[in-house]
C-alpha positions as CSV (number, residue, x, y, z in Angstrom):
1,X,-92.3,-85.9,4.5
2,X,-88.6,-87.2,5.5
3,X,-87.2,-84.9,7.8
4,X,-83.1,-85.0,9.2
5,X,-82.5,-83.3,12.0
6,X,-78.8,-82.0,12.5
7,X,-76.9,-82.9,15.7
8,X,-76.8,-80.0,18.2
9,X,-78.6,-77.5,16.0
10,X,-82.8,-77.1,15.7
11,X,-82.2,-76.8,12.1
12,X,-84.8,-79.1,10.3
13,X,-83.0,-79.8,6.4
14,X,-85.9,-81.3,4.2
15,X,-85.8,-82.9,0.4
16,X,-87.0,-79.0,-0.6
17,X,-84.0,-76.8,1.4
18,X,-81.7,-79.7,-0.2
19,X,-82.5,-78.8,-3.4
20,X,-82.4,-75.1,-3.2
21,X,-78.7,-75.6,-1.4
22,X,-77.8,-77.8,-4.4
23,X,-78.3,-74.9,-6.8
24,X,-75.8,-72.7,-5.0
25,X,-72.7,-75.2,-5.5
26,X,-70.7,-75.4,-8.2
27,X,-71.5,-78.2,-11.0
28,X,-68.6,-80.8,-10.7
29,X,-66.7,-81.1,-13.7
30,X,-65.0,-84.0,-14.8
31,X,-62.3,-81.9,-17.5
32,X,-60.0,-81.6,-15.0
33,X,-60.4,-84.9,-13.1
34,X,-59.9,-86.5,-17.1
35,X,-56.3,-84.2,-17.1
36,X,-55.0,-84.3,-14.2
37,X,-55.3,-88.3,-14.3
38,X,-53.9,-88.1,-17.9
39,X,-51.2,-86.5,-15.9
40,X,-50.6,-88.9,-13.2
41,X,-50.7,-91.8,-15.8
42,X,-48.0,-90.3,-18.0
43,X,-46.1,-89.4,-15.3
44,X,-46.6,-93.7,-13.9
45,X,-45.5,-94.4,-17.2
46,X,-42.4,-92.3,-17.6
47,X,-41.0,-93.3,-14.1
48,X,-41.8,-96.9,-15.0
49,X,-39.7,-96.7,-18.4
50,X,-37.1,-94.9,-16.0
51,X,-37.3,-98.1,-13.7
52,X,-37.4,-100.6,-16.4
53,X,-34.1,-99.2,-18.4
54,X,-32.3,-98.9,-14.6
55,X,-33.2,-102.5,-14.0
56,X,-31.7,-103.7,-17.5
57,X,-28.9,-102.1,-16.5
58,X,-28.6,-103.5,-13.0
59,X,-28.9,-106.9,-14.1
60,X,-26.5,-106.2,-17.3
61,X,-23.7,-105.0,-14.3
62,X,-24.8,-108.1,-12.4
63,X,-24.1,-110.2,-15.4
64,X,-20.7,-108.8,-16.1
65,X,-19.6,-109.3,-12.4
66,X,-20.6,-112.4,-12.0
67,X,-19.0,-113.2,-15.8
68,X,-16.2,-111.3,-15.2
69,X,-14.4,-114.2,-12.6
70,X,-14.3,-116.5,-15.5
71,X,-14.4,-114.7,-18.8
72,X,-12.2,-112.3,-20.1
73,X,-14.8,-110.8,-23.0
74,X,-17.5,-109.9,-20.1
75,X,-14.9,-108.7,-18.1
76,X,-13.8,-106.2,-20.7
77,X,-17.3,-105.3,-21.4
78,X,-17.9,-104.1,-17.6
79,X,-14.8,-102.2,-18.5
80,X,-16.4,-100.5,-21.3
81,X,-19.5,-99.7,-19.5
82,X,-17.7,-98.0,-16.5
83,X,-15.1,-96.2,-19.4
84,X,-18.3,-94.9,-20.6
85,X,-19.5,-93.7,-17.2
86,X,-16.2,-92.2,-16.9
87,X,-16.3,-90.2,-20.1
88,X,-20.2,-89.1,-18.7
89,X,-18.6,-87.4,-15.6
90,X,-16.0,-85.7,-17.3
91,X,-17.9,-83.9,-19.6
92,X,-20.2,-82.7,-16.6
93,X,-17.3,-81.8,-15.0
94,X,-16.0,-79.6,-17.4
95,X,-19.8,-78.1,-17.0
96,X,-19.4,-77.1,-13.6
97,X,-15.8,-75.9,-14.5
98,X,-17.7,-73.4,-16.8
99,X,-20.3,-72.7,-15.5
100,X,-18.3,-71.6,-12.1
101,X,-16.2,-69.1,-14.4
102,X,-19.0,-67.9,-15.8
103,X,-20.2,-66.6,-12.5
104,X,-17.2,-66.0,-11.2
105,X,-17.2,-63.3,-14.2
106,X,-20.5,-61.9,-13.2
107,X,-19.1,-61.7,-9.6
108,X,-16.3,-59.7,-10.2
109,X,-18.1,-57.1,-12.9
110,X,-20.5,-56.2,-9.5
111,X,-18.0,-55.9,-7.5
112,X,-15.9,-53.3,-9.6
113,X,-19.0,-51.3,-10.6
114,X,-19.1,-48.0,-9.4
115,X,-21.5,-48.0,-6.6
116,X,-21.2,-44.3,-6.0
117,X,-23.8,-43.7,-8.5
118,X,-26.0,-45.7,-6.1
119,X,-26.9,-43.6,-3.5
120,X,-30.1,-45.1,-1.3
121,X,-31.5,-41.1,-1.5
122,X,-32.1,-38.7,-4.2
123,X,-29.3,-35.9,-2.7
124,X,-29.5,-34.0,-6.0
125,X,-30.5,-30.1,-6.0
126,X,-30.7,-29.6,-2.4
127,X,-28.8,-27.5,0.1
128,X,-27.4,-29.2,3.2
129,X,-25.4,-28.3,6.1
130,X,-22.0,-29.9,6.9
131,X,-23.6,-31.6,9.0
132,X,-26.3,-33.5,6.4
133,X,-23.5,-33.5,3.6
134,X,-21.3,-35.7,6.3
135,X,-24.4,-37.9,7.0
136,X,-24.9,-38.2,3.1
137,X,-21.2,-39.1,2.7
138,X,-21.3,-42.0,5.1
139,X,-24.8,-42.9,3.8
140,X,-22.8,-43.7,0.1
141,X,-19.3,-44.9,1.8
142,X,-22.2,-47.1,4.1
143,X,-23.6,-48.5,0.4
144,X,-20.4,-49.1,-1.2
145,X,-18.9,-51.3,2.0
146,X,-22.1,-53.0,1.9
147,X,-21.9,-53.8,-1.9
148,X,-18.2,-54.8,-1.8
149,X,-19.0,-57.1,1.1
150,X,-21.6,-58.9,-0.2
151,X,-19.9,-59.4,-3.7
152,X,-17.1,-61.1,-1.5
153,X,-19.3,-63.6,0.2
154,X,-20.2,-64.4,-3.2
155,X,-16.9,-64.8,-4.4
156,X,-16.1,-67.1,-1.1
157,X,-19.3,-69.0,-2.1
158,X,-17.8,-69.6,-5.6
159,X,-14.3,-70.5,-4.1
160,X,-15.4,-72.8,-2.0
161,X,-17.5,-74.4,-4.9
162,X,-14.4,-74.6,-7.0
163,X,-12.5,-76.3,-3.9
164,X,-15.0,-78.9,-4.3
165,X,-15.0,-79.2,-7.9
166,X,-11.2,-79.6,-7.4
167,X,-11.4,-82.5,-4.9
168,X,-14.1,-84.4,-7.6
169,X,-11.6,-83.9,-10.0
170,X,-8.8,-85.5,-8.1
171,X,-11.1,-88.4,-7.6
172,X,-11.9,-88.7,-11.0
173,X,-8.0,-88.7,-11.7
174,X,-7.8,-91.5,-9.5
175,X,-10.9,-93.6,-10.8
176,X,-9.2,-93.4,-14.0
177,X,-6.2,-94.6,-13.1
178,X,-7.7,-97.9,-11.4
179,X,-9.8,-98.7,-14.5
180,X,-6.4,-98.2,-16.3
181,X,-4.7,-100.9,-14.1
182,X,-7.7,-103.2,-13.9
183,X,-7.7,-103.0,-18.0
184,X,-4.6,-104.4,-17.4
185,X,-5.4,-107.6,-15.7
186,X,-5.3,-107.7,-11.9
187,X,-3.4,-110.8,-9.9
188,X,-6.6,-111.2,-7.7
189,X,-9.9,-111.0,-8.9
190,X,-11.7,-110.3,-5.9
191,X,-9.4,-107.8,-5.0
192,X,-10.4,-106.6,-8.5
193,X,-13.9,-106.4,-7.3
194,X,-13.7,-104.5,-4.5
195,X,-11.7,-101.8,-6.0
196,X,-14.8,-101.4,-8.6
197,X,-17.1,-101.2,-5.6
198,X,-15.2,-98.3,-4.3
199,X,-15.0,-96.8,-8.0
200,X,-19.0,-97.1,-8.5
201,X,-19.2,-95.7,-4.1
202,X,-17.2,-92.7,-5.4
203,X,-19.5,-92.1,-8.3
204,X,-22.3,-91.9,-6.3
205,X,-20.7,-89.1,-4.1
206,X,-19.6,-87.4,-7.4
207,X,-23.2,-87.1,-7.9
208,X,-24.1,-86.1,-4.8
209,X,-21.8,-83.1,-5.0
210,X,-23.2,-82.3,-8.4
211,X,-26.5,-81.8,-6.9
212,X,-25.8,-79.6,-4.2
213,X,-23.6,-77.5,-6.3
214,X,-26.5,-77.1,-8.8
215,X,-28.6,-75.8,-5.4
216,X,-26.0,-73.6,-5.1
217,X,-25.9,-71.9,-8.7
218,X,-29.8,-71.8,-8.7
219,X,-29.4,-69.1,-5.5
220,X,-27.3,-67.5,-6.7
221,X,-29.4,-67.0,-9.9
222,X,-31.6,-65.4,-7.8
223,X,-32.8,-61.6,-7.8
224,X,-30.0,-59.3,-5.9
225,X,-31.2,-58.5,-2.5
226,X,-29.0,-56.4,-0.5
227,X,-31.1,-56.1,2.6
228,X,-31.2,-60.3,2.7
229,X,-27.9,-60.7,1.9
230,X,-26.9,-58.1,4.6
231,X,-28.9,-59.5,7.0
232,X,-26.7,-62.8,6.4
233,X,-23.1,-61.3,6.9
234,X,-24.7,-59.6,10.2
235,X,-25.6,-62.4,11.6
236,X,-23.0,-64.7,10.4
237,X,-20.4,-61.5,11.9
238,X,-21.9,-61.9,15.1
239,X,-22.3,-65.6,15.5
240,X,-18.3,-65.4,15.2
241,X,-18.1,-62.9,17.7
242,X,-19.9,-65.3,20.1
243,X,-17.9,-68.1,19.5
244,X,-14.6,-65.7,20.1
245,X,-15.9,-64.9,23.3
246,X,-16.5,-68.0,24.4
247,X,-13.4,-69.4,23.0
248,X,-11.6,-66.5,25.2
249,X,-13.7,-67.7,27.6
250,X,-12.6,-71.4,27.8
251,X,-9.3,-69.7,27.7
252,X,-9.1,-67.8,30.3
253,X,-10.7,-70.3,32.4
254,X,-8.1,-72.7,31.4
255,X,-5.4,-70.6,32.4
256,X,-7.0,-69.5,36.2
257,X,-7.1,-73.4,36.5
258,X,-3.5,-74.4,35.3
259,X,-2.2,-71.0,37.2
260,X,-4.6,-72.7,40.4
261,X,-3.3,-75.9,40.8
262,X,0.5,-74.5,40.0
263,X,0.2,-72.5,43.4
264,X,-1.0,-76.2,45.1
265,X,1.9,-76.9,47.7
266,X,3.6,-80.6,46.4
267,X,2.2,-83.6,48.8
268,X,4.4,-85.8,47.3
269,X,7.3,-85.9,49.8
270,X,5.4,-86.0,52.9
271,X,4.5,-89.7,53.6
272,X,8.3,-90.6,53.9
């Protein structure tokens, strides 16, 4: 009878014990193994179509460039293909614009609600003192401040979102105006070039900016919280009182310093 004896342990596992341990585990199916590799292979083969159309369009751009020093048709045609990209961004643009009023709406319907109608206890049908009707009062003026503060971070959020869609815009204004001059025939061709490298540079961060303000929307899609959000302005409120202080700090010690060497007698005269 083979016998294997386990390392550190007097346990003896024989052919039998194996065999009653194999009828406690699970059979192994091979379903999901089949899917989840169906998966992984129609995932391969959508990333490689992705791939395969990005590199026809690389070598298409490199084609253009390098045509575009000698022939005027390719060098409209690269045109055409960044007038197209052009007209791609300004369309998503006018998304965000949108989609920014939109919530901007939904921002400022919260914050005019009536948030007395919110109390955080259930007041009605009891008798209080003067004392517990003051608490109460400051328990709903406590709420409302709350609720109106945290509808204006929201409404800074969206601000500063708009500032940025603002400054993509402005870019975009100017993109379109190069592509308008180098339509137009440029004196330099290389010069030409380089202001297209710093049109397709600027794309790039137009996209960048799309991304992290689609981040942005997607929290602020979220469920309300008020104790999270809270929890936000106090800390942010008191990482600004920190930096006061120490800004009063620096101040002050500043001042003792220029006040310090002020009182320093001049040496200046007395090596004649």
């Amino acid at each position: 009878m083979n016998t294997k004896l386990l390392k550190g342990t007097a346990r003896v596992i024989t052919p039998k014990s194996q065999a009653v341990n194999g009828l406690h585990k699970k059979p192994k199916t091979r379903a999901s193994t089949t899917m989840t590799s169906k998966d992984k292979i129609a995932e391969m083969e959508d990333q490689i179509k992705r791939l395969e159309a990005k590199l026809a369009k690389t070598k298409r751009e490199y084609t253009l460039l390098t045509g575009a020093m000698t022939s005027s048709s390719q060098r409209r045609d690269l045109f055409s293909d960044f007038q197209s990209t052009l007209d791609q961004f300004s369309y998503k643009l006018q998304e965000r614009s949108n989609r920014l009023k939109m919530y901007e709406e939904n921002v400022n319907t919260f914050r005019q609600e009536d948030h007395e109608e919110k109390d955080l206890l259930n007041l009605r049908g009891i008798q209080f003192s003067n004392k517990e009707n003051q608490q109460t009062e400051l328990i709903r003026e406590n709420t409302k401040l709350v609720s109106q503060a945290l509808a204006q971070e929201r409404i800074l959020l969206i601000l500063k979102m708009r500032l940025r869609l603002c400054h993509d815009h402005r870019d975009f204004d100017e993109l379109r105006s190069v592509l308008n001059k180098l339509m137009g025939g440029g004196k330099d061709l290389d010069e030409d070039q380089i202001i297209v490298k710093k049109y397709k540079s600027i794309i790039n961060t137009i996209k960048q900016h799309k991304h992290e303000e689609k981040r942005r929307i997607q929290e602020l899609q979220q469920p309300y919280n008020v104790e999270k959000e809270a929890a936000i302005i106090i800390q942010k409120t008191f990482r600004g009182k920190l930096e006061r202080q120490r800004l009063q700090r620096e101040k002050a010690e500043q001042a003792a310093s220029a006040k310090e060497n002020s009182s320093k007698p001049s040496t200046a005269g007395t090596n004649k």
